[in-house]
N, C-alpha and C positions, 0 to 999 in steps of 0.2 A: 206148436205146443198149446193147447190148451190150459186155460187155465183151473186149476181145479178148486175143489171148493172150498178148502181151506189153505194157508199157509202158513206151516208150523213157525212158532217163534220161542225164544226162549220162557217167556209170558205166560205160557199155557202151560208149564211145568213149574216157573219158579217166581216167586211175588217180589223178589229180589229187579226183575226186570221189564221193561215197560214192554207192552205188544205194539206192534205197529201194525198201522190198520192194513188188512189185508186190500183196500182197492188203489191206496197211496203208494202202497208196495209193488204192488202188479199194474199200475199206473207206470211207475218209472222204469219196468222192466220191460215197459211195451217203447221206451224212447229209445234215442240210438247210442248210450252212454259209450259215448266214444267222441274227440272231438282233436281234429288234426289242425294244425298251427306252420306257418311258412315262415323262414325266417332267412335273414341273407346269406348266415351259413360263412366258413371259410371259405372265398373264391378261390384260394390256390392250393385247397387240399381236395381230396376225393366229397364225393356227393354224402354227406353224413344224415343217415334219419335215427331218431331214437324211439325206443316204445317205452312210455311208462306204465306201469301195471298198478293202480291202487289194492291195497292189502284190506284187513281187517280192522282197522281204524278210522276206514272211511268215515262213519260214523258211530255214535256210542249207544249201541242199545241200548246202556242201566239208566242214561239221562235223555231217551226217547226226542231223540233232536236228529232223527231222519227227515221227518221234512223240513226243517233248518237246513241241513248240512246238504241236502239233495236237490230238492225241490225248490227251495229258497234261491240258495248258493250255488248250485250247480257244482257240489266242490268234486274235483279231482285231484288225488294227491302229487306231489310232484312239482306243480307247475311251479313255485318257486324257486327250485333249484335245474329250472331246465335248460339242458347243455346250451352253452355259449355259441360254441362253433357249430351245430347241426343246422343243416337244410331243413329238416321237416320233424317234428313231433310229433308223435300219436299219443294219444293220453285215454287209457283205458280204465274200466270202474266194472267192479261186480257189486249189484246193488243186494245181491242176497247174501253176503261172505262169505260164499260158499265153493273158495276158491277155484272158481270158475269155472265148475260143474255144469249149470247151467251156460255160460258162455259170458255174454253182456248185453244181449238182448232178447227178445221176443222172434227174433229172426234167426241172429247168428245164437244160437241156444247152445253149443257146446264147444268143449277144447277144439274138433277138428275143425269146425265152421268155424272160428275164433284164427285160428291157424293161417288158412286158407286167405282170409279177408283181409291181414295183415298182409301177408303175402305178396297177397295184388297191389294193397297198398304201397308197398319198398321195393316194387317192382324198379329196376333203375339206380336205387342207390347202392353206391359199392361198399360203402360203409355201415352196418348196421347195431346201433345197440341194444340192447333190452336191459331195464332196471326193474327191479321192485324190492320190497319187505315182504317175510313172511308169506302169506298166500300168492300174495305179489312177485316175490322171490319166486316161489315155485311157479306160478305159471312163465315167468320171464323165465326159469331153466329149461321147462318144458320146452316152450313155444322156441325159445331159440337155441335150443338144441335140435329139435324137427326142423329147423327154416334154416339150420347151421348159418345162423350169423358172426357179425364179424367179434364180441364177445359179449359176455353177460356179466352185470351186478345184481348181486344178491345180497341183502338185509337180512342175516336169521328165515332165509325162505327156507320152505317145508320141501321134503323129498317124499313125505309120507304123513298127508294131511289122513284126515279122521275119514273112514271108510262111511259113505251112506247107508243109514240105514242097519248100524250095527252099532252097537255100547263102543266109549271109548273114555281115556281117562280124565279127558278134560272135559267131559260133559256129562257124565253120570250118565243113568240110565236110557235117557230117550235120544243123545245124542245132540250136537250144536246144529240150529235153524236147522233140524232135520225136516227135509222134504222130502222126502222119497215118492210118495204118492208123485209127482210130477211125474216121473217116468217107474215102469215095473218091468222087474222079468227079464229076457233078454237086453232092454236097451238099459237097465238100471246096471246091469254086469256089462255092457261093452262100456259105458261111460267109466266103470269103477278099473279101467282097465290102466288108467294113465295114475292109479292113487300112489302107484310106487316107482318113482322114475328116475332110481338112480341108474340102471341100465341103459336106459334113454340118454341119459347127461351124458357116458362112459362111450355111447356110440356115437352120440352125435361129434366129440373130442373139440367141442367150442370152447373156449379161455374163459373158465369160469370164476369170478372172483367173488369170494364169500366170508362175509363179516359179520362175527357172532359172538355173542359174548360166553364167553368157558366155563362163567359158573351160570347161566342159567337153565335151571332145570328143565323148561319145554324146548331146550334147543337141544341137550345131550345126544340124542340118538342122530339129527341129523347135522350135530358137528361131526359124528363117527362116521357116519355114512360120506358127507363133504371129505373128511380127513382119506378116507380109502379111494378113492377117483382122484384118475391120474392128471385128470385134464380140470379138476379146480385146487386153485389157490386159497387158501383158508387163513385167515386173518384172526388169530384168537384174543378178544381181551380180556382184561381182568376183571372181569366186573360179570353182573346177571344182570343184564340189560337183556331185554327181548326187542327185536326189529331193529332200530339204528343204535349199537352200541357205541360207536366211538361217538367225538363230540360234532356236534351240527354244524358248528363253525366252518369245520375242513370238510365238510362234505361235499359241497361244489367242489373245491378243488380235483377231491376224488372224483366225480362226475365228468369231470374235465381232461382227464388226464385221457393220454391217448393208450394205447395196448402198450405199446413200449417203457413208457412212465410208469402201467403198474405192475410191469415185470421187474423194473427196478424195484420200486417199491417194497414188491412181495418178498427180492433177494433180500432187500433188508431186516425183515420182519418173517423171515421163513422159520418155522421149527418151532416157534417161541409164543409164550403167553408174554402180553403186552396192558402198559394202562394207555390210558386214550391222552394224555400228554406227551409219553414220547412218538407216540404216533399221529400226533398234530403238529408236534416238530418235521417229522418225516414227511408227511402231509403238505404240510401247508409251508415249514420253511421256517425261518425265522419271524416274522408277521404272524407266528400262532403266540409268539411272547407275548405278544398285547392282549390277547383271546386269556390265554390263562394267568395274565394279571389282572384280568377284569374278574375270573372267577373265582380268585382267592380275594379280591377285595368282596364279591357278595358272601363269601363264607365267613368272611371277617362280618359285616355288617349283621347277618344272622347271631354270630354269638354276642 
């Protein structure tokens, strides 16, 4: 793919948000953002690899700290909380946010190259996960629903991110870090071919486990879509949290659990809107009392 001669940013429509320079940006899309990790892993359980997918908070457009957070930090989201027992991590990053549209690099440029590379890579392992938030989420339903591994977490992931190249409500007229100029025509409509992938989830029938907050508005349509597919487990909280709604504390733990632990899990919390205390109980166990006596003494210390 060539690069073309401009690369839309939100910048060029709203003074609201910083541009990032276009050869800083097409700089780090030309590297291999992607970076895999060995670890001793459980020797007495199956070969376990995870994929992590960074979402849309990679970095922050409105405080223009792309090359901080990229080119400085090398950051990919994730790697704090990454699984204990796995043999191998993949830790993946779309440097455009453009839910990985273009792919994650200059090479592997789209979903099915993106696909594929993984692939090769967990070639061997019997066990496989896929995580993300939000765009992250959706590419980890995607990809590991095509690759049918062994199951998926989901953050508030998208089943029907913003079409290229067309109005949508979260971005007004010109649309979010719209590019479309990168590809036109036939290849800009087979790429838009993956933007609605609840039927993909529904066929691939991978153990899909999805946690989202029930009042927040840019999640509505795809808790309803999560709620109707047989094959994900839908965790509703109480709250309008977008991407990690429950509390960070028990999130490893979640992380950790194996399929069987969040089948339990889910029987406990099936059918029901939840706050994120009794699901840090559930979670974490009793050891989450200290997590939420820590947070009521900083609510006490605020007032």
């Amino acid at each position: 793919m060539k690069k073309p001669q401009k690369i839309m940013q939100p910048g060029d429509y709203c003074n609201d948000f910083a541009r990032i320079d276009d050869d800083v940006l097409w700089g780090a899309y030309c590297k291999d953002n992607y970076i895999v990790k060995y670890t001793s892993g459980n020797t007495k359980g199956k070969k376990l690899a995870v994929v992590y997918f960074s979402d849309n908070s990679l970095y922050d457009i409105a405080e223009n700290d792309f090359y901080q957070r990229i080119v400085v930090e090398n950051r990919y989201e994730w790697e704090k909380f990454a699984v204990k027992n796995a043999d191998m991590h993949i830790f993946v990053r779309d440097v455009f946010l453009k839910a990985y549209f273009y792919g994650i690099n200059s090479q592997i440029d789209d979903i099915e190259k993106l696909a594929e590379f993984l692939k090769s890579l967990l070639d061997g392992y019997e066990e496989v996960v896929m995580i993300g938030s939000c765009a992250g989420g959706y590419a980890a339903a995607l990809i590991g629903s095509k690759l049918k591994v062994s199951r998926i977490l989901s953050f508030s992931g998208q089943f029907n991110p913003p079409e290229l190249g067309k109005p949508n409500d979260l971005s007004g007229e010109f649309g979010v870090l719209d590019m479309e100029e990168m590809v036109s025509g036939k290849e800009l409509k087979r790429r838009n071919q993956y933007r609605s992938i609840a039927e993909i989830v529904r066929e691939g029938n991978v153990p899909l486990y999805y946690f989202v907050g029930s009042n927040s508005p840019v999640d509505t349509q795809d808790c309803r879509i999560a709620m109707s597919l047989p094959n994900v487990r839908v965790f509703r909280f109480n709250n309008a949290v977008h991407g990690i709604p429950l509390d960070k504390k028990c999130l490893s733990d979640i992380l950790n659990m194996s399929g069987e632990d969040l089948e339990r899990l889910y029987s406990q919390f099936r059918g029901r809107v939840f706050g994120h205390n009794e699901f840090g109980f559930g979670a974490s166990g009793l050891k989450y009392l200290w997590t939420m006596l820590v947070n009521f003494w900083k609510k006490i210390l605020k007032l």
